[in-house]
N, C-alpha and C positions, 0 to 999 in steps of 0.2 A: 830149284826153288827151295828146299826142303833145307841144303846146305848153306844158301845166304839166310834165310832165316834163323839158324844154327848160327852164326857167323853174327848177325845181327845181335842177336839176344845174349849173348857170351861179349860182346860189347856196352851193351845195355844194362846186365843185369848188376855189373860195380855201383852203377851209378843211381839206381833206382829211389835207394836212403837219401841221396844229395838234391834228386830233382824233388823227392818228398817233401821234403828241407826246406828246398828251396821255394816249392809253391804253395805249400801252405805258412811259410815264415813269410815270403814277401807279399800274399796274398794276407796275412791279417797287420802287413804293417800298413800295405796300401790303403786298408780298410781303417784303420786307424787315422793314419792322415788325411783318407778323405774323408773322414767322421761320417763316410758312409754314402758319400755321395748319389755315387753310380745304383745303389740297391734305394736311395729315395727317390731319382727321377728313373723308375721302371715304366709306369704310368703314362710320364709324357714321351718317353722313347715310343712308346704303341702308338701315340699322337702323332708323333712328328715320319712316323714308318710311313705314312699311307698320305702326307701332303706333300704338295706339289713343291719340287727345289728350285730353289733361285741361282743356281750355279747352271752352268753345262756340266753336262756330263750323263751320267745313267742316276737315274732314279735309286733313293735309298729302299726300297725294296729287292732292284733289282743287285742291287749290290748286299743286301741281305740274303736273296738266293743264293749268288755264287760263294757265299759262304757259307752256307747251308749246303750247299751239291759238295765243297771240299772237306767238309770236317763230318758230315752224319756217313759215317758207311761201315766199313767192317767193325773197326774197335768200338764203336758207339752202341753196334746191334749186337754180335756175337760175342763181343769182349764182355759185355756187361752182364752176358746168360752165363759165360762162363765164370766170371768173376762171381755171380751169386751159386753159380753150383762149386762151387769151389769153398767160397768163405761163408757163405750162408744168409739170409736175410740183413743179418748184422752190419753186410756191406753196402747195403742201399744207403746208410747213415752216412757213411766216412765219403761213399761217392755223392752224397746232395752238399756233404760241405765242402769238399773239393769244387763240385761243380760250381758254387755258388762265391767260392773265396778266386776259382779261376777266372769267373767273368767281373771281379772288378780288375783281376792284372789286363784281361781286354781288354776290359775299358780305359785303363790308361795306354795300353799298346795301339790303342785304334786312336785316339786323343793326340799323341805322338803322332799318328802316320797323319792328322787332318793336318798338326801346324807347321811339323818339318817333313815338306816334299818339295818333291820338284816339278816341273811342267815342261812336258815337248813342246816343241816346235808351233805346233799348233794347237797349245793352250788344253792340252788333255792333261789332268796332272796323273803324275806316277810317286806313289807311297807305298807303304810298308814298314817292316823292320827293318831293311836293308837299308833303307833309303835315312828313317832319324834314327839310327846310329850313325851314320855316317855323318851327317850332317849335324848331329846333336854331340858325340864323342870326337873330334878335329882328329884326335893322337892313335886313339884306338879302336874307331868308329867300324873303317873300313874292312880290320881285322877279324871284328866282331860279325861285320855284316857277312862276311865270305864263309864264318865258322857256319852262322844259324842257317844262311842256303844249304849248304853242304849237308848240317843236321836233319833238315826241314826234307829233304832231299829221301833221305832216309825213313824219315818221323813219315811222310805222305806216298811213300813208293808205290804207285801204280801199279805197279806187277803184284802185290800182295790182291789187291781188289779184285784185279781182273782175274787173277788166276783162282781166283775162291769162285765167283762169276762161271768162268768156262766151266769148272769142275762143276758146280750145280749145275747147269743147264746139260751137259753133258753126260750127266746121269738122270735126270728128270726128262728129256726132254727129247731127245735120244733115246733110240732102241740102244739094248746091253751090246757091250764092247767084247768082241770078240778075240782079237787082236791087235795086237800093237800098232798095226798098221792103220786099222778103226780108230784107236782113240786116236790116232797122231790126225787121220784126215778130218775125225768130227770136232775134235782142238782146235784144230789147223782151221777150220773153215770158218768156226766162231769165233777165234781170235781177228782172222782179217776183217771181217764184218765190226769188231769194237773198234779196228783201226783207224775203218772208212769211217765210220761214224764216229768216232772221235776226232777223227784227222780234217771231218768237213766241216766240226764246231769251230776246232780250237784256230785253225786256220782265215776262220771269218775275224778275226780279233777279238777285242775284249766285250763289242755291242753283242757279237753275235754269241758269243758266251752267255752274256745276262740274260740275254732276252729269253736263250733257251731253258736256262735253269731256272730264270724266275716263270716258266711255265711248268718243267719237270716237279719242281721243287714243293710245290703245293699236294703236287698228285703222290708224290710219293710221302709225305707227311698222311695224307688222309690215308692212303694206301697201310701204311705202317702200322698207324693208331686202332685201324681196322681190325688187321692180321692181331693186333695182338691182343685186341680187346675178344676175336673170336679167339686165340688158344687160351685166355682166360676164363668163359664162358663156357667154354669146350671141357675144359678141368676143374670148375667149380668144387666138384668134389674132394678134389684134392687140399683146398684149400683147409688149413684146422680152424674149428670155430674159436672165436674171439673170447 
């Protein structure tokens, strides 16, 4: 693990100035051309989250879960404690304008996947980025779709999660590791356990996805907000007066 992550980041690290570049130059032109659009209807998006859809399909909540379950985990929690132990307060600024110039290129990325998709067989439709490039770029669509899997591939690797996952529980939770043989069977045993239990979601299809997340998903939001309003509370002191 230690050497693909090595191997990752020695890939990664060329490019980090360009995707800079790139998301906050295409994040303030979108914002420009849509004179703002997506950051003036915030309001009725909280409206329209919680009413009932005139489509089939899964409810826009529950399609707000599963992307809530796929983007809040390692790099959102521990990336951002380290990023402030790292650069110092200073960084919360440059991450609320990233955060906030990233979700109007969403919003145009999610805008793209409502109008150019496609639908199975029986009327489920299937969107993405994969899906309007392809459909929206004829010449170089499909190109492009195969690069940002492949990226995406990367950008979301499951094995970073889990493997940070087993290491805490396997130190917290778990008597101390004696031998080699210990950690490989308390690993070993926690690993299959995320397997089954991931293998009996993700194999239900895409309802039985939603449905679980948009119940997980709330709990670990309160769960979060909690934890960290107690290490706050907990360190008050530490805090300097204003």
């Amino acid at each position: 693990m230690d050497k693909l992550t090595f191997i990752i980041n020695q890939l990664i690290n060329p490019l980090e100035w360009v995707m800079l570049v790139l998301i906050i130059g295409g994040g303030l032109f979108l914002l420009y051309d849509s004179k703002g659009f997506s950051l003036k209807k915030i309001q009725k998006g909280f409206y329209l989250l919680f009413k009932n859809n005139s489509e089939k399909g899964i409810s826009r909540f529950e399609a707000l879960s599963a992307v809530l379950a796929s983007t809040v985990g390692l790099g959102n929690i521990s990336g951002v404690a380290i990023a402030i132990h790292m650069g110092g307060p200073g960084v919360m600024v440059w991450m609320s304008v990233t955060a906030i110039l990233g979700s109007v290129i969403k919003f145009y990325s999610c805008t793209l996947s409502v109008k150019l998709r496609q639908r199975e067989l029986n009327g489920d439709p299937l969107g993405g980025p994969m899906y309007y490039m392809t459909i929206g770029i004829p010449k170089f669509g499909r190109f492009l779709a195969n690069w940002f899997c492949i990226a995406a591939l990367f950008g979301v690797l499951p094995a970073f999660t889990a493997n940070q996952l087993t290491q805490t529980v396997v130190q917290v939770i778990y008597p101390p590791v004696s031998s080699a043989a210990d950690s490989l069977l308390y690993k070993g045993s926690f690993g299959i356990l995320l397997i089954l239990v991931s293998g009996w979601v993700i194999l239900g299809g895409l309802k039985k996805i939603v449905k679980t997340t948009s119940k997980l998903v709330p709990l670990m939001v309160i769960l979060y907000l909690l934890m960290g309003g107690w290490v706050v509370i907990n360190n008050i002191s530490q805090i300097p007066c204003c």
